[in-house]
GUNUKOL-927111 format. One record per atom (N, C-alpha, C): x, y, z negated; atom name. Coordinates in steps of 0.001 Angstrom, whole numbers, plus 500000, padded with zeros to 6 digits. Last residue first. Layout:
// GUNUKOL-927111
+--------+--------+--------+-------+
:   east :  north :     up : atomo :
+--------+--------+--------+-------+
:      X :      Y :      Z :    CA :
...
+--------+--------+--------+-------+
// end
This chain:
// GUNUKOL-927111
+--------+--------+--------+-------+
:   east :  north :     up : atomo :
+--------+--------+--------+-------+
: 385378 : 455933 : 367739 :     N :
: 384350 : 455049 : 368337 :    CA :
: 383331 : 454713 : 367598 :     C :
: 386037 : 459085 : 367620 :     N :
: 386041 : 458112 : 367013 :    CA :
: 385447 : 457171 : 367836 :     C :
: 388002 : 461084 : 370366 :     N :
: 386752 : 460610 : 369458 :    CA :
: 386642 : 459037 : 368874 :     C :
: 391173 : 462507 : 370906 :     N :
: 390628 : 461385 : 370517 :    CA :
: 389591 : 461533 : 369653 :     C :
: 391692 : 465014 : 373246 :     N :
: 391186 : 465076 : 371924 :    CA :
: 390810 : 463845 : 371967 :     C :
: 394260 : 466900 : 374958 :     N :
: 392791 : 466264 : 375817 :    CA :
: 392862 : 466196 : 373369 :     C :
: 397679 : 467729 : 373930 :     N :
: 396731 : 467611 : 375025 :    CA :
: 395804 : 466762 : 374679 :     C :
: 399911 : 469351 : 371970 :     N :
: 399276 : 468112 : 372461 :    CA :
: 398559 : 468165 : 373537 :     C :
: 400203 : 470380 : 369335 :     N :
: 401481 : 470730 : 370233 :    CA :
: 400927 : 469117 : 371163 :     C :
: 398031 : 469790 : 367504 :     N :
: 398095 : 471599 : 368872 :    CA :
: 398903 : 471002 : 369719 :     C :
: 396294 : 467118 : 367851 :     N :
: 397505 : 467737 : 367314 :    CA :
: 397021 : 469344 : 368108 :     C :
: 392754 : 465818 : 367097 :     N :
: 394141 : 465838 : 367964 :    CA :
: 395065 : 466977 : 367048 :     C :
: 389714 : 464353 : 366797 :     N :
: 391330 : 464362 : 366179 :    CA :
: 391797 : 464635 : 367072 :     C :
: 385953 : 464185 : 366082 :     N :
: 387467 : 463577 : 366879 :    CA :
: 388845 : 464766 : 366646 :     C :
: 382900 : 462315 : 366233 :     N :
: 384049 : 463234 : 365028 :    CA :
: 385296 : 462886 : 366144 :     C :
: 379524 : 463272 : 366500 :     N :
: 380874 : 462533 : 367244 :    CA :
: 382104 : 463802 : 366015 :     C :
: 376263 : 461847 : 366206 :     N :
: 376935 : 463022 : 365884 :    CA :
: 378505 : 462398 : 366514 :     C :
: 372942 : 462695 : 368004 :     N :
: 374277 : 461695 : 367512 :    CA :
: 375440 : 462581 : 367084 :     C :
: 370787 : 464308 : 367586 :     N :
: 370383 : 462782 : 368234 :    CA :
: 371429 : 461686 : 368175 :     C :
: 371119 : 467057 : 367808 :     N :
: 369772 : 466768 : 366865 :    CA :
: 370023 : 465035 : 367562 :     C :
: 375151 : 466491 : 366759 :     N :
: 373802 : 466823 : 367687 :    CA :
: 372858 : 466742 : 366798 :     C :
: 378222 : 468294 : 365689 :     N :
: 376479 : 467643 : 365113 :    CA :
: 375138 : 467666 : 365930 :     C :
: 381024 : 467176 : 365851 :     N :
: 379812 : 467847 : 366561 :    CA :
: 379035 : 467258 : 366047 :     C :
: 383994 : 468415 : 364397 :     N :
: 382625 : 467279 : 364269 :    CA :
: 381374 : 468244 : 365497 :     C :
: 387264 : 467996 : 364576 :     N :
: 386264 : 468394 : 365529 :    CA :
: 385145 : 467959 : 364828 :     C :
: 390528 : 468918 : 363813 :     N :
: 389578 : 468312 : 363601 :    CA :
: 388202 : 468858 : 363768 :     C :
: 393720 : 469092 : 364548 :     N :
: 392717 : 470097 : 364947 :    CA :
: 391836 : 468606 : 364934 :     C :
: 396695 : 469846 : 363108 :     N :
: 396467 : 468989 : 363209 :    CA :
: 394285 : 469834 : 363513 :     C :
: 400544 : 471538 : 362915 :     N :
: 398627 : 471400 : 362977 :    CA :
: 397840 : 470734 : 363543 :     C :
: 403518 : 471155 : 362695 :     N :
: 402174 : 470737 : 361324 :    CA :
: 400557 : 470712 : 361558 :     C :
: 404330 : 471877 : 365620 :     N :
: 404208 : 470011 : 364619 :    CA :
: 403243 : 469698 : 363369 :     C :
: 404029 : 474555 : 364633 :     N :
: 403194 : 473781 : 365792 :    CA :
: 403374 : 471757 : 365640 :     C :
: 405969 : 474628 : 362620 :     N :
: 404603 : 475129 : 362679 :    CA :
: 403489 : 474323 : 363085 :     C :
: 408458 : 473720 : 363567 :     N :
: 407867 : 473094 : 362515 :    CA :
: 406197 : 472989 : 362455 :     C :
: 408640 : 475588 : 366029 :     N :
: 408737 : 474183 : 366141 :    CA :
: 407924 : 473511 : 365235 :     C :
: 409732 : 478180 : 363921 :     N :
: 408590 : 478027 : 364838 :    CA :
: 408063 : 476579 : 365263 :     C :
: 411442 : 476957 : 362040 :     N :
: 409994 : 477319 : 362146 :    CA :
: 409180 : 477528 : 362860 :     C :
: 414135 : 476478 : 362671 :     N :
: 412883 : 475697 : 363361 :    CA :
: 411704 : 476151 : 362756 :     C :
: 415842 : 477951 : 361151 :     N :
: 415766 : 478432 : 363269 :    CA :
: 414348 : 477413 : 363394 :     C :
: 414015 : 479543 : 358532 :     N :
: 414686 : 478481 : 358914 :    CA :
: 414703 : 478809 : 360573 :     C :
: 415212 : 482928 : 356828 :     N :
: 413862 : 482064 : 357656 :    CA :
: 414741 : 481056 : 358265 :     C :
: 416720 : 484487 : 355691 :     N :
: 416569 : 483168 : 355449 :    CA :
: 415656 : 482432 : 356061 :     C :
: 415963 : 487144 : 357027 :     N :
: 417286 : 486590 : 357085 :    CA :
: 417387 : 485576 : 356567 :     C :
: 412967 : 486596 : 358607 :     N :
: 413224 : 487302 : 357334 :    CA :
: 414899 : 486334 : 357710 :     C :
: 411699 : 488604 : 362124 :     N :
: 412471 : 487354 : 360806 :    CA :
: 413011 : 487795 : 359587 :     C :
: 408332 : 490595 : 362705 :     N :
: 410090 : 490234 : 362695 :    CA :
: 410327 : 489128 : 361899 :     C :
: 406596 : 491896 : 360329 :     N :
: 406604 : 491435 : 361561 :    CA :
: 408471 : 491135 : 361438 :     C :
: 405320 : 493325 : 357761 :     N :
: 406212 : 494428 : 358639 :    CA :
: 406751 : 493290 : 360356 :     C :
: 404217 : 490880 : 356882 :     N :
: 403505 : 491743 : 357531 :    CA :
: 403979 : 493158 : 358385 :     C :
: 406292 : 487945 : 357662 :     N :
: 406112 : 489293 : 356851 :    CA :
: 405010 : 489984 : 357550 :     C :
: 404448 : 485095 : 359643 :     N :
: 405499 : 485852 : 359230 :    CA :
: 405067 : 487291 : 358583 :     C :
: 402347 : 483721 : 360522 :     N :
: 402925 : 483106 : 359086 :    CA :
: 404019 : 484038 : 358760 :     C :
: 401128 : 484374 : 362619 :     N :
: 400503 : 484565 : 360997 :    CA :
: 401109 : 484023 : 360001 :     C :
: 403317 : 484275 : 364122 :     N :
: 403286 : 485648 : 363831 :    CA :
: 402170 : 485517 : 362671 :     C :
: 402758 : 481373 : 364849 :     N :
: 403890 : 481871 : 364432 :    CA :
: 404072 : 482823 : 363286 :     C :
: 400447 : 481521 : 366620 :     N :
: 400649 : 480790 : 365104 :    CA :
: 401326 : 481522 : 364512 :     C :
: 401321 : 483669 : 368528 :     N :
: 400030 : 483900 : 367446 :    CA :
: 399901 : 482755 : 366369 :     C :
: 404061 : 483582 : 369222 :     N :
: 403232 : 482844 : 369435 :    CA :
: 402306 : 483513 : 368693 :     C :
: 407390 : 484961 : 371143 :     N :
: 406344 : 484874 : 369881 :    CA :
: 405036 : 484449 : 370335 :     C :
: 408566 : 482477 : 373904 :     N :
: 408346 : 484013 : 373187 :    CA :
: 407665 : 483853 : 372025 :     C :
: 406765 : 479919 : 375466 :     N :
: 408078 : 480868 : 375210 :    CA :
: 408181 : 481918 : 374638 :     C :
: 404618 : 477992 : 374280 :     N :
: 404909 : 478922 : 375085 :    CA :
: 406096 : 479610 : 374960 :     C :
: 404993 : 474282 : 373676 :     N :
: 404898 : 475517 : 373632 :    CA :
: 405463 : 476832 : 374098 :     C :
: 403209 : 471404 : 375926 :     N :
: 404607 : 472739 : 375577 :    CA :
: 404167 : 473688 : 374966 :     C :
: 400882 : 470193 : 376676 :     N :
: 401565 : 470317 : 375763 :    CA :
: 402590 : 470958 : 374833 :     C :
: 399768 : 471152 : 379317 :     N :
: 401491 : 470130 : 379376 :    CA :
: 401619 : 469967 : 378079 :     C :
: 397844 : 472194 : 379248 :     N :
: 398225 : 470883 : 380336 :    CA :
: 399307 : 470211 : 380028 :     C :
: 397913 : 473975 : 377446 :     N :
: 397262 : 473019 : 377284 :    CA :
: 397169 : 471697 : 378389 :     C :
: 400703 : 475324 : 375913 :     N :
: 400414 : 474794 : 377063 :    CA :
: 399105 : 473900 : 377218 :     C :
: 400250 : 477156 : 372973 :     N :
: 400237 : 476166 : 374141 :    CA :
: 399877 : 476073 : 375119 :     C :
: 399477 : 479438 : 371404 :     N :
: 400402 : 479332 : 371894 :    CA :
: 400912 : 478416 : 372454 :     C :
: 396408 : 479913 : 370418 :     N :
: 397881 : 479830 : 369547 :    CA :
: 398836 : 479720 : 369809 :     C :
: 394964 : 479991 : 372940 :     N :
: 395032 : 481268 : 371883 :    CA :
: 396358 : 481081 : 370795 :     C :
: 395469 : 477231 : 373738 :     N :
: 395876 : 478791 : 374498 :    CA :
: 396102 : 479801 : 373574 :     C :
: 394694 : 476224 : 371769 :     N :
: 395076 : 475793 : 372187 :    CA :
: 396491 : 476838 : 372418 :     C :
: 391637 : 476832 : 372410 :     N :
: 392480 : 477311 : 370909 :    CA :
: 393780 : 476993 : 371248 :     C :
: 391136 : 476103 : 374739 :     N :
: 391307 : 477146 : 374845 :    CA :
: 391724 : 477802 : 373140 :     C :
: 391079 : 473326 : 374031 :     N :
: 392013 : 473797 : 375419 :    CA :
: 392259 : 475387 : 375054 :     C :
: 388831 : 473150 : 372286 :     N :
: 390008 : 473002 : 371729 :    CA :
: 391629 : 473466 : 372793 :     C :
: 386729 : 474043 : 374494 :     N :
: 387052 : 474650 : 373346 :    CA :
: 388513 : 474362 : 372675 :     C :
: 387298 : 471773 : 376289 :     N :
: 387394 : 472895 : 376422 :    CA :
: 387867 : 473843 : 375518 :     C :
: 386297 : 469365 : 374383 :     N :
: 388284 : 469200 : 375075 :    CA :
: 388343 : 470902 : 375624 :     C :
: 383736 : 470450 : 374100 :     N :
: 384886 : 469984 : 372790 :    CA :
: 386409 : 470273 : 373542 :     C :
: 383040 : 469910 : 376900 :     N :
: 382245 : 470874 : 376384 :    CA :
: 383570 : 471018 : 374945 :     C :
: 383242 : 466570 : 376920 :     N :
: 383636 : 467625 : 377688 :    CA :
: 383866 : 469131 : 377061 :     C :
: 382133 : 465696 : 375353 :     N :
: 383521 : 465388 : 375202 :    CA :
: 383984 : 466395 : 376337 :     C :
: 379580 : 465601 : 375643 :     N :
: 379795 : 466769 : 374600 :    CA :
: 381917 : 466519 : 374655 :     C :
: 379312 : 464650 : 378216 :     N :
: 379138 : 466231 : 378205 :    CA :
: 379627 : 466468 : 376388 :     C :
: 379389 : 462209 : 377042 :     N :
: 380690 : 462968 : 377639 :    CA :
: 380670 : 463961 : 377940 :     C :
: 377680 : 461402 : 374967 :     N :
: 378632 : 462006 : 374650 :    CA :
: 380117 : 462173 : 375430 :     C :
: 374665 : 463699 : 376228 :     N :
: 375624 : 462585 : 375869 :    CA :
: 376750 : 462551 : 375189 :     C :
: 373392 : 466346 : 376562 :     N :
: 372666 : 465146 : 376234 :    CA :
: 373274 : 463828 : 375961 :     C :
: 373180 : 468985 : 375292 :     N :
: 374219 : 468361 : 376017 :    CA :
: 373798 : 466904 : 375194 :     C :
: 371390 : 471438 : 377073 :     N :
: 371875 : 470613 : 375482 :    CA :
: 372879 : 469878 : 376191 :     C :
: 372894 : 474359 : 378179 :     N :
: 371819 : 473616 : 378457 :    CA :
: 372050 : 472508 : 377574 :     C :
: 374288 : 476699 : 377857 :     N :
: 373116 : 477132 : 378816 :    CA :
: 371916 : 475460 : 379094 :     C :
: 375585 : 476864 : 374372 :     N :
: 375689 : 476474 : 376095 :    CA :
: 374379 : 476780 : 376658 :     C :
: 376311 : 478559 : 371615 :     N :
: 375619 : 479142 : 372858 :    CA :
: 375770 : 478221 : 374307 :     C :
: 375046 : 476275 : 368916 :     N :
: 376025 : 476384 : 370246 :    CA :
: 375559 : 477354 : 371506 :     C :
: 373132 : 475457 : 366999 :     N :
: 373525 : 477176 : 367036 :    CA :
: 374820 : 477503 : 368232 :     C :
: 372848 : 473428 : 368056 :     N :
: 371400 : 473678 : 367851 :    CA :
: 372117 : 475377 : 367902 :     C :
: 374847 : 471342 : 367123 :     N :
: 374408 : 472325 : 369113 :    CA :
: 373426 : 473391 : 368756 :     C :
: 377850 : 472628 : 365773 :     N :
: 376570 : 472507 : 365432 :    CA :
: 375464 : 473077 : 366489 :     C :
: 380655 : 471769 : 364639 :     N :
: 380096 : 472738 : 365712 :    CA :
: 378584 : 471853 : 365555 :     C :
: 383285 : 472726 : 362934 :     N :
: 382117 : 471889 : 362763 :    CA :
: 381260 : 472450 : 363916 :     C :
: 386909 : 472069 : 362476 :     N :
: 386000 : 473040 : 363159 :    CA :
: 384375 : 471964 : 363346 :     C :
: 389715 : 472701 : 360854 :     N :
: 388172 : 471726 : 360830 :    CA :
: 387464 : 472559 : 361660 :     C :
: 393326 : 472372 : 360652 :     N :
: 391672 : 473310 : 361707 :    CA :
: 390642 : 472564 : 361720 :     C :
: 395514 : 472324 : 358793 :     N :
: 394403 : 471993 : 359252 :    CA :
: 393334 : 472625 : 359705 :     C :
: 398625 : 471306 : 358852 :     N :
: 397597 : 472179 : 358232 :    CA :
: 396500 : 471704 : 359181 :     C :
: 400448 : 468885 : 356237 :     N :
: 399900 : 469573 : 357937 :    CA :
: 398778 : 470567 : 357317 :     C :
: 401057 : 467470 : 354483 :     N :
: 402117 : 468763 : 354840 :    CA :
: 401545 : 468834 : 356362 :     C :
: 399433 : 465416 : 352851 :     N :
: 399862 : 465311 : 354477 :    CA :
: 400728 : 466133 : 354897 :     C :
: 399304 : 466346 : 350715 :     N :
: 399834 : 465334 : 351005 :    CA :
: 400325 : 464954 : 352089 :     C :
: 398609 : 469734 : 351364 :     N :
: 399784 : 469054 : 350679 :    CA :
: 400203 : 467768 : 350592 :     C :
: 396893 : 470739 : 353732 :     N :
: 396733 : 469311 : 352889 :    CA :
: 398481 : 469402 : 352394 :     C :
: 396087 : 473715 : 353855 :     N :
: 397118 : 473361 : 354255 :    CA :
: 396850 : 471929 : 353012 :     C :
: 393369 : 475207 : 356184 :     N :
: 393555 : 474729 : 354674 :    CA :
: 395162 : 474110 : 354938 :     C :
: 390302 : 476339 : 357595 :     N :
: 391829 : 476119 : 357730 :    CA :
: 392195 : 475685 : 356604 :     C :
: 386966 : 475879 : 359193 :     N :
: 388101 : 476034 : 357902 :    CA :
: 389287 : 475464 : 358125 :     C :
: 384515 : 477249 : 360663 :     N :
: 386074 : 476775 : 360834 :    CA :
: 386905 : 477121 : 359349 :     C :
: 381857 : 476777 : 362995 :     N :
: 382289 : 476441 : 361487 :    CA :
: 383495 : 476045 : 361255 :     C :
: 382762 : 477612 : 366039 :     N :
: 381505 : 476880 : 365086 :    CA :
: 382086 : 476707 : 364078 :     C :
: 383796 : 479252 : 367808 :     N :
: 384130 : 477545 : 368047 :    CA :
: 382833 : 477171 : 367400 :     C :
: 383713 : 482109 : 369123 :     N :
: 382946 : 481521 : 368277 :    CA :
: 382844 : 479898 : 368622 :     C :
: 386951 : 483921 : 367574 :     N :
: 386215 : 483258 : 368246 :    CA :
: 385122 : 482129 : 368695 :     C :
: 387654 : 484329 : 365104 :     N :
: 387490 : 485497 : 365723 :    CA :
: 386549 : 485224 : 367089 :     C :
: 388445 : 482201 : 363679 :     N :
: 386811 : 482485 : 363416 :    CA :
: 386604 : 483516 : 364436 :     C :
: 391444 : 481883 : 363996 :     N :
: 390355 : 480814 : 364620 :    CA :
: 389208 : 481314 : 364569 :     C :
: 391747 : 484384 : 362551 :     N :
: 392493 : 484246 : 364006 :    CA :
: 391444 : 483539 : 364611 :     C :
: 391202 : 483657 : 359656 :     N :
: 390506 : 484931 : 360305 :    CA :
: 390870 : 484742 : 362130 :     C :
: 393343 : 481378 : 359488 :     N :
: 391726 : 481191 : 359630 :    CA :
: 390818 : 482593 : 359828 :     C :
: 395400 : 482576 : 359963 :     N :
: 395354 : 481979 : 361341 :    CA :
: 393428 : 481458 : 360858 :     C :
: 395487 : 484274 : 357154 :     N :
: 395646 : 485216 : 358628 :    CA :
: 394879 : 483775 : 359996 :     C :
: 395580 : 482705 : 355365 :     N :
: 394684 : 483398 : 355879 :    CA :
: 394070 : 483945 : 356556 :     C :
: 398103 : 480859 : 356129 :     N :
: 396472 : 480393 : 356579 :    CA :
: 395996 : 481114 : 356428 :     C :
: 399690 : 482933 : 355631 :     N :
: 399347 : 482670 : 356949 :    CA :
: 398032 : 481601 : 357102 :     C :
: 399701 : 483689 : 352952 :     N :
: 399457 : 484617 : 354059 :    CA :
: 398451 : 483931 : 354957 :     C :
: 400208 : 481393 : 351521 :     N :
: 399263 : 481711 : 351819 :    CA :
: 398217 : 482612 : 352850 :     C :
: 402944 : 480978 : 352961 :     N :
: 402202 : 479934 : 353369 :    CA :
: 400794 : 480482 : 352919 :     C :
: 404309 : 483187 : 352157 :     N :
: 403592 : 483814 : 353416 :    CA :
: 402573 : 482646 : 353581 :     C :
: 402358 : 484170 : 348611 :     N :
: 403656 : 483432 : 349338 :    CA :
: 402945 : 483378 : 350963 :     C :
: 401917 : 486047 : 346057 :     N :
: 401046 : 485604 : 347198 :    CA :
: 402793 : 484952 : 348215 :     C :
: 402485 : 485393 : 342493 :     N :
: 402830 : 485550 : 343911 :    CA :
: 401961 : 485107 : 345226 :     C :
: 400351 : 486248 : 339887 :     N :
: 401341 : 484952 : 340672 :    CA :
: 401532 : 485616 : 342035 :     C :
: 399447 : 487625 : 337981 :     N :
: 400782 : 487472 : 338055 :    CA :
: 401517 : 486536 : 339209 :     C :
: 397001 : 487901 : 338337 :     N :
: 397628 : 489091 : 339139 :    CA :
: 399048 : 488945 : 339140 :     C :
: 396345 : 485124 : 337754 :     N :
: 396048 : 485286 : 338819 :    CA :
: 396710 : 486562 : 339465 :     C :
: 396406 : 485303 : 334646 :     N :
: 397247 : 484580 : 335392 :    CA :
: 397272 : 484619 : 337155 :     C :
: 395085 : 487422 : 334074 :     N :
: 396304 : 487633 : 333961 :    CA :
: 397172 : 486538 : 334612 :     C :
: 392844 : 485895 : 334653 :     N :
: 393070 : 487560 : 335489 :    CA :
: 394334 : 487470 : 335139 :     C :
: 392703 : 484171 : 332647 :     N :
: 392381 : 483912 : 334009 :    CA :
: 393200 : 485084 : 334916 :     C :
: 392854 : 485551 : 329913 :     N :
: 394002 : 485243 : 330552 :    CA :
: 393981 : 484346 : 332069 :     C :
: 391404 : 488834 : 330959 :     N :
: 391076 : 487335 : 330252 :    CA :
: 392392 : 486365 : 330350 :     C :
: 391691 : 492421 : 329428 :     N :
: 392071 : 491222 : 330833 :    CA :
: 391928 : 489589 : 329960 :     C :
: 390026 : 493991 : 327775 :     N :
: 390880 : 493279 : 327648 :    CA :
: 390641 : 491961 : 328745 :     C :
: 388143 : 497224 : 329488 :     N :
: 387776 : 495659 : 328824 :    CA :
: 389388 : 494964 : 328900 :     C :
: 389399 : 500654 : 328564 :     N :
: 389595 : 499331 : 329321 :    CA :
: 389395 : 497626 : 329050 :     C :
: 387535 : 503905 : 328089 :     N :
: 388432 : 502259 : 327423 :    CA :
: 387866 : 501502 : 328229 :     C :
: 387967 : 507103 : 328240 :     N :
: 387527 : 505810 : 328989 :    CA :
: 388269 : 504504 : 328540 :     C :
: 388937 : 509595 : 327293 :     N :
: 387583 : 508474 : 326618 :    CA :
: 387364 : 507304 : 327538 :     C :
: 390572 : 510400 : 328672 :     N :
: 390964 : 509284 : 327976 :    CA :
: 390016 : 508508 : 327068 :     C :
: 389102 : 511314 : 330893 :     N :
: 389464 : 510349 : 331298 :    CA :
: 390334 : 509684 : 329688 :     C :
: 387898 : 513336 : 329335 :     N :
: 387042 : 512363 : 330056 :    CA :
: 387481 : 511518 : 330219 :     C :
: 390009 : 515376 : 329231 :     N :
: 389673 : 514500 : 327902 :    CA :
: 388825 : 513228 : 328140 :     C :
: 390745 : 515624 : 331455 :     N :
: 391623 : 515357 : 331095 :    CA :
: 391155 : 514331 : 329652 :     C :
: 388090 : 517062 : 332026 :     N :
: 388319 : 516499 : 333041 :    CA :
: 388976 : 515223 : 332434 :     C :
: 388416 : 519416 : 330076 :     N :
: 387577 : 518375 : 330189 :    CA :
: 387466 : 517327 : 330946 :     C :
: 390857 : 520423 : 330998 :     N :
: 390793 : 519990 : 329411 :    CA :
: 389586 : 518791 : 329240 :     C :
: 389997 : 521857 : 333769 :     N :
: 391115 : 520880 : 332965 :    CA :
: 390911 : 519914 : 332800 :     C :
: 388084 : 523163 : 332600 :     N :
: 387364 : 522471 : 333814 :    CA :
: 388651 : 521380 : 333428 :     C :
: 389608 : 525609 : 330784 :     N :
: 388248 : 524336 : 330268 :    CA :
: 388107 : 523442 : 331470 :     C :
: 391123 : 526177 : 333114 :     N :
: 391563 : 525667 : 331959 :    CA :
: 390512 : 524856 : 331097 :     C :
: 388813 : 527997 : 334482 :     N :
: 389679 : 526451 : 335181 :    CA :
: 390797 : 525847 : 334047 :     C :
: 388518 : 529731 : 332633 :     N :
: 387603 : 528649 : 333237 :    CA :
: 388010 : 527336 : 333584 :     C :
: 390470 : 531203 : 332744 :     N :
: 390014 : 530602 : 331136 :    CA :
: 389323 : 529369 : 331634 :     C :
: 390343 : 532521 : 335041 :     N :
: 391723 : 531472 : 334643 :    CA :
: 391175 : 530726 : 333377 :     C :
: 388309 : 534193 : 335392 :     N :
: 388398 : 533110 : 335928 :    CA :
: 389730 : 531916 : 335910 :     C :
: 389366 : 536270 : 333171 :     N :
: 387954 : 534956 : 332780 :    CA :
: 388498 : 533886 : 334042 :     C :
: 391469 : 537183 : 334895 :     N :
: 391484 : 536203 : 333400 :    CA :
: 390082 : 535676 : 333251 :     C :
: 390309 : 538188 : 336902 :     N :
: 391024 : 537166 : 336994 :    CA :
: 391456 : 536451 : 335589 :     C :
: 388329 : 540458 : 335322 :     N :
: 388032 : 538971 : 336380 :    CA :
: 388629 : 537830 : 336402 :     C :
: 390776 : 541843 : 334051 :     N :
: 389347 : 541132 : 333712 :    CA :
: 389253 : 539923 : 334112 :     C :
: 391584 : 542473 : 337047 :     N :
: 392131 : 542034 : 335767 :    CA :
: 391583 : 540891 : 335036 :     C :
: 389644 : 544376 : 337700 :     N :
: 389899 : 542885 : 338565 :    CA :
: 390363 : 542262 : 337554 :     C :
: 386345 : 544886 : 336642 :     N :
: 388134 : 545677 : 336500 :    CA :
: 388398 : 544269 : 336929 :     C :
: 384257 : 547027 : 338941 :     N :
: 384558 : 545405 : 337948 :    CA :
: 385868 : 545617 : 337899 :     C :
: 382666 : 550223 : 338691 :     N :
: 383662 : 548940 : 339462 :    CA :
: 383831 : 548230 : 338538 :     C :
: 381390 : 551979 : 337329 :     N :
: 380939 : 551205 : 337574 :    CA :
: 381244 : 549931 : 339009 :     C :
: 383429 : 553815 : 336226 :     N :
: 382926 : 552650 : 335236 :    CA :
: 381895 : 551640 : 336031 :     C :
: 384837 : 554970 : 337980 :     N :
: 385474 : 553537 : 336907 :    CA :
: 384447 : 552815 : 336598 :     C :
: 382907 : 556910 : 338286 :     N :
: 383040 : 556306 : 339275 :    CA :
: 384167 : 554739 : 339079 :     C :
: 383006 : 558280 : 335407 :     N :
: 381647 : 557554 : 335673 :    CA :
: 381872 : 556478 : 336963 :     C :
: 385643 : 559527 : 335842 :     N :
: 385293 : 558465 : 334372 :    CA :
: 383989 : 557842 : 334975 :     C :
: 384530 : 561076 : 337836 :     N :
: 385761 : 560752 : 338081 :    CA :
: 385463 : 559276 : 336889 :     C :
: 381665 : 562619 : 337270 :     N :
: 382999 : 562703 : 337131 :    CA :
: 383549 : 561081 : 337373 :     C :
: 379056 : 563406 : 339590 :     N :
: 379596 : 562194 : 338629 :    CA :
: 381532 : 562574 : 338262 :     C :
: 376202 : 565552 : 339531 :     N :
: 377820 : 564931 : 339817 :    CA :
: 378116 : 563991 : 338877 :     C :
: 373144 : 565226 : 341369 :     N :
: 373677 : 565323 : 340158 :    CA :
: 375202 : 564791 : 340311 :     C :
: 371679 : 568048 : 342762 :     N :
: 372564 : 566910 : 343497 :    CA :
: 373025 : 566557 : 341834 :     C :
: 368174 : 568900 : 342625 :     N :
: 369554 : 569271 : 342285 :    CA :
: 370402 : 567992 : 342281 :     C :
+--------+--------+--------+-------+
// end
């Protein structure tokens, strides 16, 4: 025998949406509350006055830009390169340490005019990369890759920027060489806005 269900029995066994949607609102109100309370239980160690003096100071572009032109120089593999700006001297500075033993050439370099060779290249071609002439000395016409690491990061001139900065730039850098053979070592000096490289005697 078929058993019937009234009408009241076919309610009762649907989920009342209603319902539903209120529990599931209660929920995401605790998920909140807890979330909200989590984060103010969180206490902050008291800044040292190191930190405080360090988040307060200004990054200025002169820091910028040696950062920027010593990521620039490393991009390519010269050998051990630190940039730095000597405040007594007001030049900046390209140390570059080259070391044969980790030098990719195809064969040692047994004197020191293969290594004067092999050096005047490398520095020819930083040279290039920053915006000289390396035959003539001149600098290139148009924006330079020195230049552009010393300017805003949105790029362009700032309305007080001096007309000789660019000029200035390339007058301030000064490109220092050591080669470290396994048998002699050679130290030597030149400018950017320059040509060839003086070794010590």
């Amino acid at each position: 025998m078929q058993k019937k269900y009234e009408k009241g029995d076919q309610l009762a066994g649907q989920k009342n949406p209603i319902k539903s949607a209120t529990i599931l609102k209660n929920i995401k109100i605790i998920l909140l509350l807890a979330i909200l309370l989590s984060f103010a239980g969180i206490s902050h160690a008291e800044q040292t006055n190191t930190i405080k003096y360090l988040a307060n100071e200004p990054l200025t572009l002169l820091d910028l830009g040696i950062y920027r032109l010593n990521r620039l120089v490393k991009e390519d593999p010269y050998g051990r390169v630190i940039v730095n700006y000597d405040w007594g001297k007001n030049k900046i500075i390209i140390h570059i340490t080259i070391v044969e033993h980790f030098v990719n050439t195809r064969r040692r370099l047994n004197n020191e005019k293969e290594v004067y060779v092999f050096v005047s290249r490398m520095v020819n071609s930083l040279r290039t990369k920053l915006g000289v002439n390396y035959q003539t000395g001149e600098i290139n016409s148009g924006y330079t890759s020195l230049e552009n690491c010393f300017r805003p990061v949105h790029g362009g001139k700032k309305k007080n920027e001096p007309e000789s900065l660019k000029e200035d730039l390339f007058d301030m850098v000064e490109i220092l060489v050591t080669f470290e053979g396994e048998n002699f070592t050679m130290k030597g000096k030149t400018v950017l806005k320059g040509t060839g490289i003086n070794f010590e005697e």
